[in-house]
Backbone as numpy.savetxt, mean C-alpha at the origin, in Angstrom:
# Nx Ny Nz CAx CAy CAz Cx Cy Cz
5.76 9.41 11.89 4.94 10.61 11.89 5.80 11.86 11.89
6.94 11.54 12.06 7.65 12.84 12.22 8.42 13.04 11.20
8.01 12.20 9.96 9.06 12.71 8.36 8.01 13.56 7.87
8.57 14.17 6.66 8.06 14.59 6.24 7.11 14.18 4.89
5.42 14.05 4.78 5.27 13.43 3.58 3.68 12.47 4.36
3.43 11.99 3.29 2.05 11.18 3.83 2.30 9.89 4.05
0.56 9.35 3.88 1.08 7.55 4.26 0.45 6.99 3.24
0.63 6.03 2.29 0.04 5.61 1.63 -0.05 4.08 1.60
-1.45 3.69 1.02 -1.56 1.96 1.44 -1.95 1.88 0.12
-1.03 0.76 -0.58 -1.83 0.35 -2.14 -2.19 -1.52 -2.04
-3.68 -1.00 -1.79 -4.58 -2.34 -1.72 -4.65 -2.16 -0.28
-5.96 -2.31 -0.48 -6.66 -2.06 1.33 -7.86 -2.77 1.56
-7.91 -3.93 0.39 -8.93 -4.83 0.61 -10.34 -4.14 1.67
-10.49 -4.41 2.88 -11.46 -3.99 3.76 -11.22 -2.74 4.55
-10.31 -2.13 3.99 -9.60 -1.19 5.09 -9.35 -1.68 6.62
-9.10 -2.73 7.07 -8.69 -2.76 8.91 -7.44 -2.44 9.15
-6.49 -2.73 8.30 -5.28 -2.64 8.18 -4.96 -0.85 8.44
-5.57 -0.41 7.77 -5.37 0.96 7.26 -5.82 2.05 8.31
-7.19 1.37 8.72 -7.86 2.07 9.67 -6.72 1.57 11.42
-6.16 0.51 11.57 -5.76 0.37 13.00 -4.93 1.06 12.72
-3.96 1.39 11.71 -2.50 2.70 11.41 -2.96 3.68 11.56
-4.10 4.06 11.00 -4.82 5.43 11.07 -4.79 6.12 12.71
-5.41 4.92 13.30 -5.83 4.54 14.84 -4.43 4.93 15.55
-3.66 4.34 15.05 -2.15 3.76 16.20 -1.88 5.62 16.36
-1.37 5.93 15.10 -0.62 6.73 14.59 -1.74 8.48 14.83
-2.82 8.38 15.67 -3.70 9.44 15.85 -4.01 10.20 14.70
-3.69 9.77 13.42 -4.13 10.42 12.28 -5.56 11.80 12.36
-6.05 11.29 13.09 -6.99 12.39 13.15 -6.49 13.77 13.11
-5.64 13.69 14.43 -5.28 14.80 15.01 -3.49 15.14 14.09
-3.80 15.47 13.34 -2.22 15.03 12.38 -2.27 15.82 10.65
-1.28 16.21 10.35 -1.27 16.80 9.24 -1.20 16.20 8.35
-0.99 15.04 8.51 -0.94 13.84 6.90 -1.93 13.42 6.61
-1.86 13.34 5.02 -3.09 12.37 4.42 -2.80 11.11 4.38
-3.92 10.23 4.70 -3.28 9.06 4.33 -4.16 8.22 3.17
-3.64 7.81 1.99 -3.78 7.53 0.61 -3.82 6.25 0.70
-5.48 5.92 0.00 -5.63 3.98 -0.04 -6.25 3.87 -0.82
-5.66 2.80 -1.70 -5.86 2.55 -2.78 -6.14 0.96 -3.26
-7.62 0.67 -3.75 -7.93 -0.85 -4.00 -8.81 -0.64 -5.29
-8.86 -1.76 -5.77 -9.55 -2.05 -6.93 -10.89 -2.43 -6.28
-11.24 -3.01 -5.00 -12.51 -3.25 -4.71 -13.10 -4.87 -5.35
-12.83 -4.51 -6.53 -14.17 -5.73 -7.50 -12.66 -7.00 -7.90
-13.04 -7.85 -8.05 -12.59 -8.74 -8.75 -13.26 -9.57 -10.13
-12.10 -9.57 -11.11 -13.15 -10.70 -12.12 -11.93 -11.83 -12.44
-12.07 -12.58 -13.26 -11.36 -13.62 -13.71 -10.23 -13.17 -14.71
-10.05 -12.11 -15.22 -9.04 -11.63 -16.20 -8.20 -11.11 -15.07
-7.89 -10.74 -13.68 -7.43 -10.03 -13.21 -6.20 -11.58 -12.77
-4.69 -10.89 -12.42 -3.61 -11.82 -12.06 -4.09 -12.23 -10.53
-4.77 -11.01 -9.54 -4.43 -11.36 -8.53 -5.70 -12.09 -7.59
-5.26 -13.07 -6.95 -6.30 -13.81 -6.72 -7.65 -13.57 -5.89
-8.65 -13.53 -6.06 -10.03 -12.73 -5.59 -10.12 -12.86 -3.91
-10.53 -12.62 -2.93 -11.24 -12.03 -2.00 -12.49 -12.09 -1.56
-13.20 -13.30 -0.62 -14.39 -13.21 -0.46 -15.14 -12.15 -0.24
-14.79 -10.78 0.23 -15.92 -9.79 -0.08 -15.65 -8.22 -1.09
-14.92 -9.00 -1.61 -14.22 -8.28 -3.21 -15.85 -8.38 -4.07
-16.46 -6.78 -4.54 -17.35 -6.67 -5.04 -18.27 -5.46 -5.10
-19.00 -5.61 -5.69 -19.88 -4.05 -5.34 -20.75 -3.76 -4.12
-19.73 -2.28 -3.68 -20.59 -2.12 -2.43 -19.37 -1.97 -1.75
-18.16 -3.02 -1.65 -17.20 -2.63 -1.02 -16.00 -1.45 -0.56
-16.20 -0.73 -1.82 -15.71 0.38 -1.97 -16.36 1.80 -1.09
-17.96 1.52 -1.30 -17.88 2.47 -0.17 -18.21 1.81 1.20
-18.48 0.87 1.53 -18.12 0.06 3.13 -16.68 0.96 3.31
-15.60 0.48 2.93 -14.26 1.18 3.27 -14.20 2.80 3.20
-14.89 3.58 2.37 -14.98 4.94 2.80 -15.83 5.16 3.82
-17.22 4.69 4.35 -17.83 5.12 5.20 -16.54 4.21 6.48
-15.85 2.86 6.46 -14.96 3.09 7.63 -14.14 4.73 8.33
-13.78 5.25 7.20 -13.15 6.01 7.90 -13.54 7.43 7.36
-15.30 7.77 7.41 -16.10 8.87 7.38 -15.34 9.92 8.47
-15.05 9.59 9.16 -14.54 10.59 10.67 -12.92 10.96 10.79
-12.76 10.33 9.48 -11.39 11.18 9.28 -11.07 11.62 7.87
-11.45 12.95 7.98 -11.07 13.89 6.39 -9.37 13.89 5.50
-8.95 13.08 6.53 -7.31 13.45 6.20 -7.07 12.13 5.61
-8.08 11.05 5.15 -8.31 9.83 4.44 -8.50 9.94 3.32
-8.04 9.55 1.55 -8.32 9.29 0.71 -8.85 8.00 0.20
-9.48 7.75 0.00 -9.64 6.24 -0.04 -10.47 6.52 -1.96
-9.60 5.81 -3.02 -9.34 5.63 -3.96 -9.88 4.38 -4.44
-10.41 4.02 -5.90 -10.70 3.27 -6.81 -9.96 2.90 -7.99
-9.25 2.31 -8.09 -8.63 2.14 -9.55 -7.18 1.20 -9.44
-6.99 0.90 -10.90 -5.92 0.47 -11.21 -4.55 0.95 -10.44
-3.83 0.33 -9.81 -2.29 0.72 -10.02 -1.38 1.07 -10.83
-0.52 1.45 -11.71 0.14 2.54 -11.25 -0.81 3.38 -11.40
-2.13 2.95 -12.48 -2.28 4.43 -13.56 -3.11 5.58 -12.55
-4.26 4.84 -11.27 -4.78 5.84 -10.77 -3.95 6.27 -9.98
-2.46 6.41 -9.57 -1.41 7.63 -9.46 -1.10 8.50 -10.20
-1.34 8.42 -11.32 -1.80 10.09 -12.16 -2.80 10.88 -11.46
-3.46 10.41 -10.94 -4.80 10.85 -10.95 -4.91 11.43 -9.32
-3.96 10.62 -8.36 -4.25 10.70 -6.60 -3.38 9.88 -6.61
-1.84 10.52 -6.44 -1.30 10.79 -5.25 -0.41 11.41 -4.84
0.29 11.44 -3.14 0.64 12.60 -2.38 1.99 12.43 -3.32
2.60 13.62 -3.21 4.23 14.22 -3.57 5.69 13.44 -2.87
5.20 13.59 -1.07 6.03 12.90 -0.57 5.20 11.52 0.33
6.36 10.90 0.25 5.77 9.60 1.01 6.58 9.06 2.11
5.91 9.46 3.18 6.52 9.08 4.78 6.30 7.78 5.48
5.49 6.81 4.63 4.82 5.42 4.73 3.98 4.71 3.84
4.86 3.92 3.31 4.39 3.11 2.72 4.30 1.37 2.91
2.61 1.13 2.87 1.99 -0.34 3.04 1.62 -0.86 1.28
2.29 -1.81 1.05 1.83 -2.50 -0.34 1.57 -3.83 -0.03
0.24 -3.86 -0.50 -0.53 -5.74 0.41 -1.32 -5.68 -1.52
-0.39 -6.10 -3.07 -1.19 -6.37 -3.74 -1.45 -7.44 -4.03
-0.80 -8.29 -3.74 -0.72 -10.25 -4.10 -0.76 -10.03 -5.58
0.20 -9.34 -5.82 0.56 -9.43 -7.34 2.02 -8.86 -8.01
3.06 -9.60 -8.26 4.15 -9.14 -7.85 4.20 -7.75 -9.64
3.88 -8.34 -10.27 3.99 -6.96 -11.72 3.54 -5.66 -10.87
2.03 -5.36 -10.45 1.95 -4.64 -9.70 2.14 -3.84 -8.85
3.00 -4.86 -7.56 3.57 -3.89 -6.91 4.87 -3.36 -7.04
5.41 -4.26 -8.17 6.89 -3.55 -8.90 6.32 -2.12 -9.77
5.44 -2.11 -10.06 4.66 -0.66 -10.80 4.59 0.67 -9.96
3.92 0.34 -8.82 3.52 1.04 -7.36 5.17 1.18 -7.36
6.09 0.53 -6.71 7.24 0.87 -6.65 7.98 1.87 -7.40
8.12 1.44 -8.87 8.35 2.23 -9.68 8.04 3.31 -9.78
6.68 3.94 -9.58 6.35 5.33 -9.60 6.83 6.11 -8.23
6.06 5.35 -7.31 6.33 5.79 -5.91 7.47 6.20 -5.50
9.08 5.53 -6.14 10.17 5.70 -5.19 10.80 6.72 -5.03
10.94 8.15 -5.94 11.47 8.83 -5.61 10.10 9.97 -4.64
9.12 9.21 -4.54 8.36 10.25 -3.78 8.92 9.78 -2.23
9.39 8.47 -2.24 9.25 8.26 -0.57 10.24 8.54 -0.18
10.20 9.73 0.93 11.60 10.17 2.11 12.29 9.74 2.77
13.46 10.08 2.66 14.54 9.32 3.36 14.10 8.90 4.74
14.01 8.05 5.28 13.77 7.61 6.39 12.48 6.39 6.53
11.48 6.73 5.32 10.32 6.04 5.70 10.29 4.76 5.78
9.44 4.20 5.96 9.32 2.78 6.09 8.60 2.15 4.94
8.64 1.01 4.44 8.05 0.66 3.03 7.93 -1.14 4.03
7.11 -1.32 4.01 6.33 -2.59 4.09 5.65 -3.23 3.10
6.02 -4.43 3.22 5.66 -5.39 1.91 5.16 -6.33 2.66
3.72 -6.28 2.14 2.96 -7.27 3.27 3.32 -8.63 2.92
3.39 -9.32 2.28 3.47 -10.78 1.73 4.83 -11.08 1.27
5.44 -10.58 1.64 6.80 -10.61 1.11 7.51 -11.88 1.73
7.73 -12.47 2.78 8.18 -14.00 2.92 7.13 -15.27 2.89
6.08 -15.02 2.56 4.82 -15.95 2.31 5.31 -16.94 0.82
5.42 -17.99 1.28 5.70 -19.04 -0.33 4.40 -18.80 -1.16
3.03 -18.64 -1.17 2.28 -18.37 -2.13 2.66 -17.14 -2.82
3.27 -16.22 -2.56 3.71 -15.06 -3.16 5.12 -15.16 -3.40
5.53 -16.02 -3.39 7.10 -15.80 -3.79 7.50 -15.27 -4.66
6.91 -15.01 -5.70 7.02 -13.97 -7.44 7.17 -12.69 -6.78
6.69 -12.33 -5.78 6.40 -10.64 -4.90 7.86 -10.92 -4.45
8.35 -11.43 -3.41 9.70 -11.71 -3.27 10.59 -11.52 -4.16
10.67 -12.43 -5.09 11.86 -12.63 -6.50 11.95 -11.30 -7.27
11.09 -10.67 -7.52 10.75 -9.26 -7.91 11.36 -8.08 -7.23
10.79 -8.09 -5.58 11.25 -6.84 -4.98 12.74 -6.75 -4.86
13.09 -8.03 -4.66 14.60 -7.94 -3.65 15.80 -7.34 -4.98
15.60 -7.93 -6.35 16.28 -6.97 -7.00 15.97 -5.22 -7.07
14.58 -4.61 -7.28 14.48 -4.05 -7.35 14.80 -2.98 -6.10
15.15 -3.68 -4.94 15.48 -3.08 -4.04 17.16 -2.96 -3.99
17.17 -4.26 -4.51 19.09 -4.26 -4.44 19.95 -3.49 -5.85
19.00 -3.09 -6.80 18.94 -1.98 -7.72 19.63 -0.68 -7.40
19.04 -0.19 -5.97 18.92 0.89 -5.54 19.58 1.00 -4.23
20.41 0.22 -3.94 21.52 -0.07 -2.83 21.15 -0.41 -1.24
19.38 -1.29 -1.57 18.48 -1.56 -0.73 18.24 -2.94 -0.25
18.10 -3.74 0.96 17.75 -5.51 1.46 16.47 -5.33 1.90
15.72 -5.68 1.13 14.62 -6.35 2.37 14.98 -7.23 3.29
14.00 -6.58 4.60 14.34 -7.15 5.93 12.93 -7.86 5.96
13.57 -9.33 6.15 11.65 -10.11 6.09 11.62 -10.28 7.76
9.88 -10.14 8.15 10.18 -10.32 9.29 9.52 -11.14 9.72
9.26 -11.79 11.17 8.64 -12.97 11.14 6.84 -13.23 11.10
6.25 -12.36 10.33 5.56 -11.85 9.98 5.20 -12.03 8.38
6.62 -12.71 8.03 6.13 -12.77 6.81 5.86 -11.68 6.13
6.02 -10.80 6.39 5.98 -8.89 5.65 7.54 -8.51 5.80
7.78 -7.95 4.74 9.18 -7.16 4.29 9.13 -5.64 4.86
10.38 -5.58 5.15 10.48 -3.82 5.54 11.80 -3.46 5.21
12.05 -2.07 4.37 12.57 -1.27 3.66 12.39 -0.08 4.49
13.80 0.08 4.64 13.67 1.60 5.87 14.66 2.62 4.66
13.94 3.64 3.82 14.58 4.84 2.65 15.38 4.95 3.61
């Protein structure tokens, strides 16, 4: 909370995730936005694998979650491309939960020079064997950029800019 820059979550399925950070981190009372971003719907052309309450309707369930905090974006669309469209400049936190490793190498790609030295970048699925493509993917793209993911026992990766 004390860098400079927002928080952003790409894929927020139900928002709980998003909303207990929101929670931890007193977002209310706080100058950051925090930016979430899901596709909501699932169909059968899509890579990443569906979600029992992936569908219509879900999208605004997750905005009315967090009606009581204005400093919430909560977004519809594709990855990278609805980042043209919404989002913040700097990035002081970043959560990527897409179960799709092209994807969140995309999100990456755009995102990295927005996120500030210091932040934290969490990769939710990142030591999980069903996602291992998310793994094989990041760790170059991190070691690209003179970066290790740290897996933790959690099975989520963390990247400290």
């Amino acid at each position: 909370m004390g860098l400079d820059g927002d928080m952003v979550e790409a894929a927020c399925y139900k928002g709980i995730s998003a909303r207990i950070i929101a929670d931890y981190v007193d977002l209310k009372n706080s100058d950051k936005t925090f930016y979430i971003y899901d596709l909501f719907e699932h169909d059968d052309t899509m890579v990443h694998h569906s979600l029992p309450e992936l569908g219509v309707g879900l999208f605004e369930q997750v905005k009315a979650r967090f009606d009581d905090l204005p400093n919430v974006i909560v977004t519809k669309g594709f990855i990278p491309q609805i980042l043209d469209e919404v989002a913040p400049e700097k990035i002081a936190f970043l959560h990527i939960d897409m179960n799709n490793a092209e994807a969140e190498i995309a999100a990456l790609e755009y995102l990295w020079d927005r996120i500030v030295p210091g932040a934290s970048i969490v990769l939710d699925d990142y030591g999980w064997l069903a996602y291992r493509a998310q793994k094989l993917a990041e760790d170059p793209f991190f070691a690209a950029r003179g970066y290790q993911v740290l897996e933790l026992p959690t099975g989520q990766g963390l990247v400290i800019k």
